[in-house]
C-alpha positions as CSV (number, residue, x, y, z in Angstrom):
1,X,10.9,4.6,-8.3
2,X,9.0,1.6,-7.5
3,X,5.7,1.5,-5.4
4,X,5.0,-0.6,-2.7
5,X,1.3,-1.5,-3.3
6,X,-0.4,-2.4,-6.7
7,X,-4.2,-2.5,-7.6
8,X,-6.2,-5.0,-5.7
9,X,-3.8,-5.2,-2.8
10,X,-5.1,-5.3,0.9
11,X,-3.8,-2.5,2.7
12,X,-4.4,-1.1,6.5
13,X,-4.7,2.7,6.8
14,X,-1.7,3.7,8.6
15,X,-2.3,7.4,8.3
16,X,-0.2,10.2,8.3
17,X,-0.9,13.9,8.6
18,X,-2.3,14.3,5.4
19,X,-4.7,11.9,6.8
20,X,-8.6,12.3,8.2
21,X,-8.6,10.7,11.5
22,X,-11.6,8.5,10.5
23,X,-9.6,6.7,8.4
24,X,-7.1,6.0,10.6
25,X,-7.0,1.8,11.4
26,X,-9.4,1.0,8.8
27,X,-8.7,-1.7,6.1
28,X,-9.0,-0.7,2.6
29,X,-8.4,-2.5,-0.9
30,X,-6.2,-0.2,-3.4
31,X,-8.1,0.5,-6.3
32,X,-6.2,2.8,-8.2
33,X,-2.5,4.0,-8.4
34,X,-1.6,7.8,-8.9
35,X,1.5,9.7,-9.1
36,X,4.0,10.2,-6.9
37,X,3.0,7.3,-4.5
38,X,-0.8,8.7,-4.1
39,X,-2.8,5.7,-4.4
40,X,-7.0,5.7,-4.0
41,X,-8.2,3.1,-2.1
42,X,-11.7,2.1,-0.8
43,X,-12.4,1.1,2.6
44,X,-14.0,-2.4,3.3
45,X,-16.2,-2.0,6.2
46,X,-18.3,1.3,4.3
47,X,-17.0,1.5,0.5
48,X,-16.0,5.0,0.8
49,X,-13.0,5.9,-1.3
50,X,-10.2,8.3,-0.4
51,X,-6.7,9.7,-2.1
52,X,-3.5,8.6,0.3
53,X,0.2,8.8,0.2
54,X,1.8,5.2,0.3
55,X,3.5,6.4,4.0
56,X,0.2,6.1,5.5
57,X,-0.6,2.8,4.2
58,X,0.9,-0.9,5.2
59,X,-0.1,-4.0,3.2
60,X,-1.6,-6.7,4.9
61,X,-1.1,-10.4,4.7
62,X,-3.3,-13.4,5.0
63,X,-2.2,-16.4,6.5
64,X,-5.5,-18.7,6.0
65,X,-5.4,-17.9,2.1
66,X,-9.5,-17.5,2.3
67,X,-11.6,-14.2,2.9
68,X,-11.9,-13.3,7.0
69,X,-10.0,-10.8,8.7
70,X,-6.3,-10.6,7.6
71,X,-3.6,-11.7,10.3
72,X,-0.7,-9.8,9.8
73,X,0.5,-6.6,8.7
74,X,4.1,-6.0,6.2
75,X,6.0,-2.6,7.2
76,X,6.5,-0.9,4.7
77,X,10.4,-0.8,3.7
78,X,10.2,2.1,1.6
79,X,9.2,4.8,4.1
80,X,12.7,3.4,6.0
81,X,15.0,4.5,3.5
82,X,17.0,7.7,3.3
């Protein structure tokens, strides 16, 4: 199976049930990749680090190609399949 995200990628915090609400809408960098799509990633605004299935996470792009906020966010195409 192939992952979605890989180390160093920007992601948003989609969240999912297995998910602690304060995480929810945050934006995160992944920093490491786990089994069976659990990937660890740490948030930007406050550095702290938490375990998440790729389902509750969408990568984000950005369109300027510098730091700033990003500008759009990818759906994830995986979670669609059957």
């Amino acid at each position: 199976m192939q992952y979605p995200f890989a180390v160093f990628d920007r992601v948003m915090i989609k969240g999912n049930k297995r998910t602690p609400e304060r995480f929810v809408g945050r934006v995160a960098v992944v920093t490491a990749q786990c089994l069976n799509g659990w990937y660890v990633v740490k948030t930007l605004d406050n550095a702290e680090s938490v375990k998440l299935q790729y389902r509750s996470l969408a990568k984000l792009t950005d369109r300027s190609g510098g730091g700033g906020e990003p500008s759009a966010v990818v759906s994830n195409g995986a979670q669609n399949a059957s």
